[in-house]
DSSP file (Angstrom, degrees, kcal/mol; ACC not computed):
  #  RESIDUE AA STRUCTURE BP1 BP2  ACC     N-H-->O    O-->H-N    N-H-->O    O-->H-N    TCO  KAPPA ALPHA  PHI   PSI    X-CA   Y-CA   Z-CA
    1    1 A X     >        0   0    0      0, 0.0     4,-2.1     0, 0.0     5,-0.4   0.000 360.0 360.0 360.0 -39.0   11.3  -45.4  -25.1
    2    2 A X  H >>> +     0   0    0      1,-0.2     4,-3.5     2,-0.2     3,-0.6   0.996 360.0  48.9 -59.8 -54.1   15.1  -45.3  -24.2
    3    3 A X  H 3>5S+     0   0    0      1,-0.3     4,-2.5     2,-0.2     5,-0.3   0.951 112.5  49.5 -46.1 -41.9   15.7  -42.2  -26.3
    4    4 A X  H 3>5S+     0   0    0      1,-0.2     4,-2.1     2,-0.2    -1,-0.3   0.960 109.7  53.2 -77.3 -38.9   12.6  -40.6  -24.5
    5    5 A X  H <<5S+     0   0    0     -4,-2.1     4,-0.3    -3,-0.6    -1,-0.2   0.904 113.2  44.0 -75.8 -37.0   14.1  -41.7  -21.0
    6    6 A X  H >X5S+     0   0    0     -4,-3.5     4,-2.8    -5,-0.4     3,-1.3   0.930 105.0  58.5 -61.5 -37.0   17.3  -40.0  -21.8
    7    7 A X  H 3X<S+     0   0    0     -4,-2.5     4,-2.0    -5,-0.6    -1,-0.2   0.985 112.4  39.3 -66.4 -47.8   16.2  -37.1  -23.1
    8    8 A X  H 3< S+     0   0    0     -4,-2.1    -1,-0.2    -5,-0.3    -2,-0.2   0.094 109.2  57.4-119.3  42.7   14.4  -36.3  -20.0
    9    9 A X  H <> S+     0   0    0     -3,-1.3     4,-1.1    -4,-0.3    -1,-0.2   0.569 111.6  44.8-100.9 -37.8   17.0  -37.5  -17.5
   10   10 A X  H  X S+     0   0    0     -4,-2.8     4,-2.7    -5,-0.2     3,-0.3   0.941 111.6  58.5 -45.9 -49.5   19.6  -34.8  -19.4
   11   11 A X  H  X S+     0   0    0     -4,-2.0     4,-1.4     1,-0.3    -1,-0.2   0.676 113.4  39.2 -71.4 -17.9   16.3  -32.5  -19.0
   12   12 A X  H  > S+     0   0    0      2,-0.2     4,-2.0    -5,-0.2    -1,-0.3   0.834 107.6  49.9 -99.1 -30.9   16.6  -33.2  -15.4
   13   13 A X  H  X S+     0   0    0     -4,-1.1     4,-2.5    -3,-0.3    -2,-0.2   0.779 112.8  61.9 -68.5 -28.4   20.0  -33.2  -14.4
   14   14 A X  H  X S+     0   0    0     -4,-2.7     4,-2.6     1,-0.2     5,-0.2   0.979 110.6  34.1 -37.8 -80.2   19.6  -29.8  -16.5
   15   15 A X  H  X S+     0   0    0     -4,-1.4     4,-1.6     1,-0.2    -1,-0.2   0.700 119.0  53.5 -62.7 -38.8   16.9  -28.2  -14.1
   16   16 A X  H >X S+     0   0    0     -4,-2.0     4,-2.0     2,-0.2     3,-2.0   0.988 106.3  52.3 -64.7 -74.8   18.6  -29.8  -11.0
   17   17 A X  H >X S+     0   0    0     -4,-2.5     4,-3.0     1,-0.3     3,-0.6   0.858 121.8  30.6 -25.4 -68.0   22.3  -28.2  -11.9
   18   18 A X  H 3X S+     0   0    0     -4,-2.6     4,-1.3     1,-0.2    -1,-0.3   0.837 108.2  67.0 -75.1  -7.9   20.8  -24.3  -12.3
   19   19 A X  H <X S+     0   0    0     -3,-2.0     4,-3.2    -4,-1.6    -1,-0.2   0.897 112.3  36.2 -59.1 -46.5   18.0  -25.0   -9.5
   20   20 A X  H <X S+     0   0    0     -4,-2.0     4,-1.7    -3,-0.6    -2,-0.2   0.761 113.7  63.2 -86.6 -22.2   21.8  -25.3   -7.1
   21   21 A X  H  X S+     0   0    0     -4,-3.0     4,-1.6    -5,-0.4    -1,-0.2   0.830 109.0  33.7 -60.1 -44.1   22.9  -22.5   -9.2
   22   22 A X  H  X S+     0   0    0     -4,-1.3     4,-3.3     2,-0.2    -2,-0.2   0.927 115.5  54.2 -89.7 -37.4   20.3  -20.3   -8.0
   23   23 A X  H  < S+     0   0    0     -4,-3.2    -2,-0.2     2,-0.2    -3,-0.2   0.947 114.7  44.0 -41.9 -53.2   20.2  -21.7   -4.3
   24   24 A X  H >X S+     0   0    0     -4,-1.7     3,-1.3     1,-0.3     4,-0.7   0.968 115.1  53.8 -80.1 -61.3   24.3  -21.0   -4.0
   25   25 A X  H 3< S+     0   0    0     -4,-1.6     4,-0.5     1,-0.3     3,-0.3   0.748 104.9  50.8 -26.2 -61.1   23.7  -17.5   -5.8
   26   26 A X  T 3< S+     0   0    0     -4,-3.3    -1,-0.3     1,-0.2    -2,-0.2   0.166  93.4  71.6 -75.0  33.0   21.2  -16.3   -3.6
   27   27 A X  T <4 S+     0   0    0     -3,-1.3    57,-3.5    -2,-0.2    -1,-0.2   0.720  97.6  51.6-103.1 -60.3   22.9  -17.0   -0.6
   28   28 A X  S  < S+     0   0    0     -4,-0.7    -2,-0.2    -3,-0.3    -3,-0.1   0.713  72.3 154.2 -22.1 -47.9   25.2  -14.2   -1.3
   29   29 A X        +     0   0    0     -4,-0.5     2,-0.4    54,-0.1    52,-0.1   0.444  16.0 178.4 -48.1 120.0   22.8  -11.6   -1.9
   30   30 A X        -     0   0    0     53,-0.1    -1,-0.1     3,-0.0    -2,-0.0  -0.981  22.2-141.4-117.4 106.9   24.2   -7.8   -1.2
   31   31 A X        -     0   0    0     -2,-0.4     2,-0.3    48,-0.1    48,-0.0  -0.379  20.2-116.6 -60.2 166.7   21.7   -5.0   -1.9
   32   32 A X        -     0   0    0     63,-0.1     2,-0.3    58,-0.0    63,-0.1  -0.687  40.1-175.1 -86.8 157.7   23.0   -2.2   -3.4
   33   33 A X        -     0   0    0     -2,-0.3     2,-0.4    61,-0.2    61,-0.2  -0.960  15.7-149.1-153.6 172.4   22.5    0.4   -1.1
   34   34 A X        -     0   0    0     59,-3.2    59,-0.4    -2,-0.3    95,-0.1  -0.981  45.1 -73.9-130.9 138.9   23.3    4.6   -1.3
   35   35 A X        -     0   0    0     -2,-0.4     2,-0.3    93,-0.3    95,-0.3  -0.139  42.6-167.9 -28.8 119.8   24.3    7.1    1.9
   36   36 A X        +     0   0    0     41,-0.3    41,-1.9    93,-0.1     2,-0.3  -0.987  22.2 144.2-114.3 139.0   21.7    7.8    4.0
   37   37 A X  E     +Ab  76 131A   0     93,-0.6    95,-1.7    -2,-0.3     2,-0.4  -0.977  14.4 102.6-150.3 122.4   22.4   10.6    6.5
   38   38 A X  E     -Ab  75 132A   0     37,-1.6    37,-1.8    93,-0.3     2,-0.6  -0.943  51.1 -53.0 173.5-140.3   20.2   13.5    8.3
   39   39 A X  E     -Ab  74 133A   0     93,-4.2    95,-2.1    -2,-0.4     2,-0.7  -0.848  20.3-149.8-128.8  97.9   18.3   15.1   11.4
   40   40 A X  E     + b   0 134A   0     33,-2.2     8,-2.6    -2,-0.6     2,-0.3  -0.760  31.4 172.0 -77.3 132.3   15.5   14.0   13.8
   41   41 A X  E     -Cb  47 135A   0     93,-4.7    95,-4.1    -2,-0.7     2,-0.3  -0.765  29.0-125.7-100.5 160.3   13.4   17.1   15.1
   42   42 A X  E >   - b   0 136A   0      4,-0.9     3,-2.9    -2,-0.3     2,-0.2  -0.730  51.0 -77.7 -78.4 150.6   10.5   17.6   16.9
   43   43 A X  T 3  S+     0   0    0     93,-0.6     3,-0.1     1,-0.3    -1,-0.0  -0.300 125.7  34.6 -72.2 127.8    7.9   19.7   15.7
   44   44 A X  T 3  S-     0   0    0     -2,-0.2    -1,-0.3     1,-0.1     0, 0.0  -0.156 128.8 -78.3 122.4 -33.4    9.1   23.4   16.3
   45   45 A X  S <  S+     0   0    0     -3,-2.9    -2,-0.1     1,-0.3    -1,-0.1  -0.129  76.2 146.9 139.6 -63.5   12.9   22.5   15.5
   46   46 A X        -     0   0    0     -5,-0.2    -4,-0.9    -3,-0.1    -1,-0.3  -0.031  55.9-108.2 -39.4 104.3   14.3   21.0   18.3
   47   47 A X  B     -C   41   0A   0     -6,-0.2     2,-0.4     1,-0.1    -6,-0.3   0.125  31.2-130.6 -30.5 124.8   17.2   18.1   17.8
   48   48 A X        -     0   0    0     -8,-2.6     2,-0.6    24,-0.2    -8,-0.2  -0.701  35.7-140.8 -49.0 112.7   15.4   14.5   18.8
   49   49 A X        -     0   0    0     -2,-0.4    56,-0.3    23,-0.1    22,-0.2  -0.899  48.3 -26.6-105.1 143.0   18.4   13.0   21.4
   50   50 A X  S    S+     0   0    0     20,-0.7     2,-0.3    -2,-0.6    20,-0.2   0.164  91.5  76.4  94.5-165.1   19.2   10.0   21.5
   51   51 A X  S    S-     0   0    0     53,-0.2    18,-0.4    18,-0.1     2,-0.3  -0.605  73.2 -48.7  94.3-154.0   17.1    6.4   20.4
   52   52 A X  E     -D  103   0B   0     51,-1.8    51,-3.1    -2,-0.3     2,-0.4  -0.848  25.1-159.9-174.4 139.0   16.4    5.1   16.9
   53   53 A X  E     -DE 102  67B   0     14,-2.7    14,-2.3    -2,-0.3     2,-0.5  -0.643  13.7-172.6-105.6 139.5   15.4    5.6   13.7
   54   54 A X  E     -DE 101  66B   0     47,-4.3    47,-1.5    -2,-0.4     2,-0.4  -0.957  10.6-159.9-139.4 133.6   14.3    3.1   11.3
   55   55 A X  E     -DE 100  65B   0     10,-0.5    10,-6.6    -2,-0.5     2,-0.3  -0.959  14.1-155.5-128.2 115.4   13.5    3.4    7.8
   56   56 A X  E     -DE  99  64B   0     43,-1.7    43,-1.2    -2,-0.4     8,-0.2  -0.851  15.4-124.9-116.7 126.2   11.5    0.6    6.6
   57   57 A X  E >   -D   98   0B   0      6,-1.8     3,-0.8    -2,-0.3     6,-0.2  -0.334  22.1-153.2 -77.4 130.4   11.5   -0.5    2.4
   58   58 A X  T 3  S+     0   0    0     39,-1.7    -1,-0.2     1,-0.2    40,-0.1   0.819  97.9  42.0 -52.1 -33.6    7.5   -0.5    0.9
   59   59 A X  T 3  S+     0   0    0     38,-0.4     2,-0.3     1,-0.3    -1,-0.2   0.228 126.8  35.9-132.7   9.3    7.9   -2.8   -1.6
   60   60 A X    <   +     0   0    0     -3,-0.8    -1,-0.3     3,-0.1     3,-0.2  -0.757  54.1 178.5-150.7 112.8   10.2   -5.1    0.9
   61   61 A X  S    S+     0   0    0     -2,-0.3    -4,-0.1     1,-0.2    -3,-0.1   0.712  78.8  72.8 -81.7  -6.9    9.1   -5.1    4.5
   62   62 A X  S    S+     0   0    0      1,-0.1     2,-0.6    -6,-0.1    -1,-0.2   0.745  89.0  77.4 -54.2 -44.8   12.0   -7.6    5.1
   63   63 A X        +     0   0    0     -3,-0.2    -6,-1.8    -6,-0.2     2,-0.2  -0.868  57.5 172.0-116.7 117.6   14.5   -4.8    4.7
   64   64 A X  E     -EF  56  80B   0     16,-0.7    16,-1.3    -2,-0.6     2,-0.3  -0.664  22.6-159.0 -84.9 150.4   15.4   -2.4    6.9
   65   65 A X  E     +EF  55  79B   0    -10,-6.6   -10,-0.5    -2,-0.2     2,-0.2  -0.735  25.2 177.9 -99.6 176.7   18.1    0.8    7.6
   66   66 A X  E     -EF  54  78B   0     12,-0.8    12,-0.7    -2,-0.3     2,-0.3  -0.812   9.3-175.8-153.3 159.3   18.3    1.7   10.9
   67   67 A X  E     -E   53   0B   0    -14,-2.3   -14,-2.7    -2,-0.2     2,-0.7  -0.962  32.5-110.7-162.8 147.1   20.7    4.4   12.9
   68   68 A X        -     0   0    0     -2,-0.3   -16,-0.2     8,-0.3     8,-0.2  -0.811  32.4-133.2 -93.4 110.9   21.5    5.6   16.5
   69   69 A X        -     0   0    0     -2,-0.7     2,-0.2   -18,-0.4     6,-0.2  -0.386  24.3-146.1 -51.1 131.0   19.9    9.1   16.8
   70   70 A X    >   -     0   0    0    -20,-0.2   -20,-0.7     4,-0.1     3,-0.6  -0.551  33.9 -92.0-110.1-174.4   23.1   10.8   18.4
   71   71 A X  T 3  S+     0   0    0    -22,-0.2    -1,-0.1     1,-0.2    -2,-0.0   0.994 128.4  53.5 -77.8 -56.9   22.0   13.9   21.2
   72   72 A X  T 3  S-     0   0    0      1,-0.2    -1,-0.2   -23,-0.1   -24,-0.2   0.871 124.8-111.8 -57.6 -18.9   22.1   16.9   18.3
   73   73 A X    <   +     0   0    0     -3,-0.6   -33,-2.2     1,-0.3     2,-0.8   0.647  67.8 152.6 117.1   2.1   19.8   14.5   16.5
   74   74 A X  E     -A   39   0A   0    -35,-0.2    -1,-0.3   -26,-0.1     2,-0.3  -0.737  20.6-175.4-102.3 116.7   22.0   13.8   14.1
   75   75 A X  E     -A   38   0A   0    -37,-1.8   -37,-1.6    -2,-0.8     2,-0.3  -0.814  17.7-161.9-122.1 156.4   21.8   10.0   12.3
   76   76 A X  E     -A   37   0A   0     -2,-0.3     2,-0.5   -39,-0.2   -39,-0.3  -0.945  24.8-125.0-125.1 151.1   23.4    7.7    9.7
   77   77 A X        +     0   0    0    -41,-1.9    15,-3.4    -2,-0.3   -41,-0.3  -0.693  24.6 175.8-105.6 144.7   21.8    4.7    8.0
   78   78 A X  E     -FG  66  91B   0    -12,-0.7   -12,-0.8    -2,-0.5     2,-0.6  -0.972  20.9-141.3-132.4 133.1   23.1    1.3    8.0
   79   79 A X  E     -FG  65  90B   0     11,-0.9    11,-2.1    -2,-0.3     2,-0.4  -0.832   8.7-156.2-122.9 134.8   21.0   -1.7    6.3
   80   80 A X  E     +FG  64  89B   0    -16,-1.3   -16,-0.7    -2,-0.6     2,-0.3  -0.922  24.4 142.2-105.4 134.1   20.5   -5.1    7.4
   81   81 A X  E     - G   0  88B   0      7,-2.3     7,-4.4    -2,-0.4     2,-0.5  -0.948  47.6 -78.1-172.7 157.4   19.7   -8.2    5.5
   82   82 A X  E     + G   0  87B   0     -2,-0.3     2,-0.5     5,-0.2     5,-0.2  -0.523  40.0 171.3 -77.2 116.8   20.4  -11.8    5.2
   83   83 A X  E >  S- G   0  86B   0      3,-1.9     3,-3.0    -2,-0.5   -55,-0.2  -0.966  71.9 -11.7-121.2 135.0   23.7  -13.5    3.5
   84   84 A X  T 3  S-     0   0    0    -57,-3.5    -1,-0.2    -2,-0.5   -56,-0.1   0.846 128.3 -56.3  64.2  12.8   24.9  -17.0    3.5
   85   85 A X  T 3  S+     0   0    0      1,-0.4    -1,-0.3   -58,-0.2     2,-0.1   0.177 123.4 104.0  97.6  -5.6   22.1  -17.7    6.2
   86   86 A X  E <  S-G   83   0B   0     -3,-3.0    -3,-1.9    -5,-0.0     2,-0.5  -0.321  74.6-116.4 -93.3 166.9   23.8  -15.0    8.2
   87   87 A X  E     +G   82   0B   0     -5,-0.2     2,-0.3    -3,-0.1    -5,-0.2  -0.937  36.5 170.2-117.6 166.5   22.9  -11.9    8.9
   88   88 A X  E     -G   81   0B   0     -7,-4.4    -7,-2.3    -2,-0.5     2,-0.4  -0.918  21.6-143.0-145.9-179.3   24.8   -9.3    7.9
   89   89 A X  E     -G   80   0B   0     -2,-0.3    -9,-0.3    -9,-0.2     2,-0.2  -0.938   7.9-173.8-142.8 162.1   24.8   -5.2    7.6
   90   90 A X  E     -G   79   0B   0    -11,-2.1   -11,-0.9    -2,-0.4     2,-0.1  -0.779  38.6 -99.2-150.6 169.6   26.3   -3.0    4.8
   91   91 A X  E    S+G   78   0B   0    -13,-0.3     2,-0.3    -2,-0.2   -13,-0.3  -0.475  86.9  28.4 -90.3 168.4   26.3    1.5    5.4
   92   92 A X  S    S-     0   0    0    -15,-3.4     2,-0.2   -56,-0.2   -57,-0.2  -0.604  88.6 -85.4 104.8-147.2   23.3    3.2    3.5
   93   93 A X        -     0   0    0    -59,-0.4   -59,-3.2    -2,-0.3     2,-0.4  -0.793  34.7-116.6 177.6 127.0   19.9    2.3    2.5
   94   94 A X        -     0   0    0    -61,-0.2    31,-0.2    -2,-0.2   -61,-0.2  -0.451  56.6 -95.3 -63.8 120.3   18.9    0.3   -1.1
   95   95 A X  S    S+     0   0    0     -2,-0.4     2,-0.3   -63,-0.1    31,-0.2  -0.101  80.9  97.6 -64.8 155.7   16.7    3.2   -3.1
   96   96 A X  E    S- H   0 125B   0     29,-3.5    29,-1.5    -3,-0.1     2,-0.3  -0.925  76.7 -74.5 167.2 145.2   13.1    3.0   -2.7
   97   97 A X  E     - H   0 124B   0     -2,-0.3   -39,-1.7    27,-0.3   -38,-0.4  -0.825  48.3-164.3-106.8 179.9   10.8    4.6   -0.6
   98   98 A X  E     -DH  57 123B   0     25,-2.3    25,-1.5    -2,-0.3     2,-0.3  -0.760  24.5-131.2-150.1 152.4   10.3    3.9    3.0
   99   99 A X  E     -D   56   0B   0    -43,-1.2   -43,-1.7    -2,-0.2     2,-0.3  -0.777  37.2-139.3 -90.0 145.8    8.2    4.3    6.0
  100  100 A X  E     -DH  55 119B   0     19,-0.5    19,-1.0    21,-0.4     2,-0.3  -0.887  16.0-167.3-118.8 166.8   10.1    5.6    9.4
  101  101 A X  E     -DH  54 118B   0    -47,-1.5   -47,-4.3    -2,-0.3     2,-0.5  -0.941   4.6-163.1-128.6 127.5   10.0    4.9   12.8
  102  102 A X  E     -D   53   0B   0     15,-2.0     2,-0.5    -2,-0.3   -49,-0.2  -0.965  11.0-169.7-128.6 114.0   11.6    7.0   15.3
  103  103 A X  E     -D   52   0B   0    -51,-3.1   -51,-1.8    -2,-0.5   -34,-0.1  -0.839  16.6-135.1 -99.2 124.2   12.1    5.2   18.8
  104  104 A X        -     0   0    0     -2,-0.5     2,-0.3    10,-0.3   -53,-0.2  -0.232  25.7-114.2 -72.0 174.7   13.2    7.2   21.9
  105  105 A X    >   -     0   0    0    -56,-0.3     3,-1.9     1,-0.1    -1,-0.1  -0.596  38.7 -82.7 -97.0 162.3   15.8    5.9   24.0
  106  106 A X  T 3  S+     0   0    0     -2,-0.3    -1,-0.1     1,-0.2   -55,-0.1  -0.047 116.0  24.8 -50.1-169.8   15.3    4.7   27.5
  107  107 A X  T 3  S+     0   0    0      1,-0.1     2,-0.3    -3,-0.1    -1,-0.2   0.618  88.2 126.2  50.9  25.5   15.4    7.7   30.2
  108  108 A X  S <  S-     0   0    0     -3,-1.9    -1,-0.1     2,-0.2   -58,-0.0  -0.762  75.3-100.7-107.3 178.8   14.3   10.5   27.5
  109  109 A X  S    S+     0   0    0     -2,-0.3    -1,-0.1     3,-0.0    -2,-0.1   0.908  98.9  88.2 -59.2 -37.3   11.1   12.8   28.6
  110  110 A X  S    S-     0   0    0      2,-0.1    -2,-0.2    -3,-0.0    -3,-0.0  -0.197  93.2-100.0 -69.6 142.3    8.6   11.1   26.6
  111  111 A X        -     0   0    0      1,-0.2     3,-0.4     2,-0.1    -3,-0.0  -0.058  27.3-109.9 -46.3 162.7    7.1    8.0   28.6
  112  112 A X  S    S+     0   0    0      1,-0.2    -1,-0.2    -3,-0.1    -2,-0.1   0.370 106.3  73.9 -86.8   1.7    8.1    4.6   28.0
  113  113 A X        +     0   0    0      1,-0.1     2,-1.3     2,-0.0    -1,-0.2   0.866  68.7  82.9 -53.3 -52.0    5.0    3.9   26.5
  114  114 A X        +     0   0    0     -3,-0.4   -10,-0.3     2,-0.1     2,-0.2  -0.392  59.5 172.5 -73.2 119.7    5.2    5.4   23.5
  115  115 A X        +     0   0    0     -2,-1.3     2,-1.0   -12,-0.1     3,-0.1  -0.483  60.9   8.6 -94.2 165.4    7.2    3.0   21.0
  116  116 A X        -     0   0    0      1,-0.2   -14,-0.1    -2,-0.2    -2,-0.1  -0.713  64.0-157.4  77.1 -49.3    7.5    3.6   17.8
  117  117 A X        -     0   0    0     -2,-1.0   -15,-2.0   -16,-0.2     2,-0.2   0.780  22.7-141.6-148.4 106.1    6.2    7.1   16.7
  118  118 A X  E     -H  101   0B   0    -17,-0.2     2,-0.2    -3,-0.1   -17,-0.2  -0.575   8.6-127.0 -62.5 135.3    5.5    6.7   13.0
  119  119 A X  E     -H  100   0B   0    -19,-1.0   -19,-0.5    -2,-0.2    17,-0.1  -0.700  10.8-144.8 -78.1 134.6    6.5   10.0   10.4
  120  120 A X  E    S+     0   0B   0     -2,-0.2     2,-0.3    15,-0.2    -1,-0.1   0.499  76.3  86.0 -78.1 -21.3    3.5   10.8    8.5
  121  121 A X  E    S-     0   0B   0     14,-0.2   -21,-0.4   -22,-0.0     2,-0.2  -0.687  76.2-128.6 -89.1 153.0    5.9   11.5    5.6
  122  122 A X  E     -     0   0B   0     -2,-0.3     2,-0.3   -23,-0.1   -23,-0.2  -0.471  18.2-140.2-115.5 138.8    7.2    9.1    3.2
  123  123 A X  E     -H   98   0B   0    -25,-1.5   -25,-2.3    -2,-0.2     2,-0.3  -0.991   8.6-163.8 -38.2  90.3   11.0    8.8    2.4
  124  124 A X  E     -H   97   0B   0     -2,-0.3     2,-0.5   -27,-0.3   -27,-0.3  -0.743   2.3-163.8-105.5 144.4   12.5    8.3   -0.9
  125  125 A X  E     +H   96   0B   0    -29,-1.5   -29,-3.5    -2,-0.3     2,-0.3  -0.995  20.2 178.7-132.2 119.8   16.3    7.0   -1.0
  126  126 A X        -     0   0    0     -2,-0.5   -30,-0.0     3,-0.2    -2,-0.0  -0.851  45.1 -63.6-124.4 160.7   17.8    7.7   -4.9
  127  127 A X  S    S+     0   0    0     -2,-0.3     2,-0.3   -32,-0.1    -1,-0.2   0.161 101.5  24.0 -21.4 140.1   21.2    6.9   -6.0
  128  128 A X  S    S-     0   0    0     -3,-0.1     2,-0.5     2,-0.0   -93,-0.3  -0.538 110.6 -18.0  97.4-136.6   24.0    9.0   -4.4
  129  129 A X        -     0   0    0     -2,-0.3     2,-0.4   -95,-0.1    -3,-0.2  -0.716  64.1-167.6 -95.8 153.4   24.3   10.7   -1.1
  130  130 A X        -     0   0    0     -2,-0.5   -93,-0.6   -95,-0.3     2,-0.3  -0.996   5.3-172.2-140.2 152.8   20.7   11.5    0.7
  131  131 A X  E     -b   37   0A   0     -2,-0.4   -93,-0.3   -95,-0.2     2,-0.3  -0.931   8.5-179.0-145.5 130.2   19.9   13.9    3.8
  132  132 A X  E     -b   38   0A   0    -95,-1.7   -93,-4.2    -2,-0.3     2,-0.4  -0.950  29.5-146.6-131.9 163.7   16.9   14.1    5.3
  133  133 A X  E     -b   39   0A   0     -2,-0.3     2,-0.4   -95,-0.2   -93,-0.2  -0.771  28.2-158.8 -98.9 147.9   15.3   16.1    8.2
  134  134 A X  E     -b   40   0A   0    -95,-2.1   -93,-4.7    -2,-0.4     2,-0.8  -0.961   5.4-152.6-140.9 120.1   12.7   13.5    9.8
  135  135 A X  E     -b   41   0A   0     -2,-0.4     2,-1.0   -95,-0.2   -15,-0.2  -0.802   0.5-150.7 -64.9  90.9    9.9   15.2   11.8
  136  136 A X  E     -b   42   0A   0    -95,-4.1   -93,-0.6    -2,-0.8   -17,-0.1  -0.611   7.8-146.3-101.0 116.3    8.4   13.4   14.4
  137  137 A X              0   0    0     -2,-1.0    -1,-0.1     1,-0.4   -95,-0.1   0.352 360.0 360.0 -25.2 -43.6    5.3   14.3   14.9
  138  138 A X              0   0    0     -3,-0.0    -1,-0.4   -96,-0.0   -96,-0.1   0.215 360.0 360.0 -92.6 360.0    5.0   13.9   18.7
């Protein structure tokens, strides 16, 4: 009976030790992430000004990029995610594909109703540099 209580007190201290192994590890946690870079338009061509775009991961809805539409229309991605209980934000976008959202900013023509204006198109972010055109649709 002693032998059996030892064995699975080692067995415990075991499971406790990498159980805090894994806690302190994931505290860290840095996606990897790749440039993201490109253009909102409107349908016909015209530079989106101003607002924000957010590009959201399918297979993690947790993690977002998001980027300040500048007046030509012109955006960069930056991704935010949790470290160390904090949050923190890194340049890029982890690869994956993504849903977007393009928000105007206050005082542009479209009414202040409209939030959100979903891209019908899908996003993929692979290794390396990425450029996209993003369409919005409205």
């Amino acid at each position: 009976m002693a032998r059996f209580c030892a064995k699975s007190t080692g067995f415990l201290v075991l499971c406790l030790m990498a159980l805090c192994l894994l806690s302190v590890s994931g505290c860290g946690y840095s996606p990897t992430t790749h440039p993201v870079s490109g253009k909102v338009v409107k349908k016909g061509g015209k530079a989106w000004s101003g607002g924000t775009i957010t590009f959201q991961l399918d297979q993690d809805p947790t993690l977002n990029a998001t980027g300040v539409i500048q007046k030509d229309g012109s955006f960069s991605l930056t991704t935010h995610y949790v470290s160390r209980n904090s949050g923190a934000s890194k340049p890029g976008a982890p690869a994956g594909e993504y849903s977007v959202t393009v928000e105007p900013s206050y005082g542009d023509e479209l009414p202040s109703v409209i939030k959100g204006n979903s891209v019908s198109k899908k996003f993929t972010v692979k290794e390396g540099d990425n450029s996209f055109t993003v369409e919005v649709d409205k």
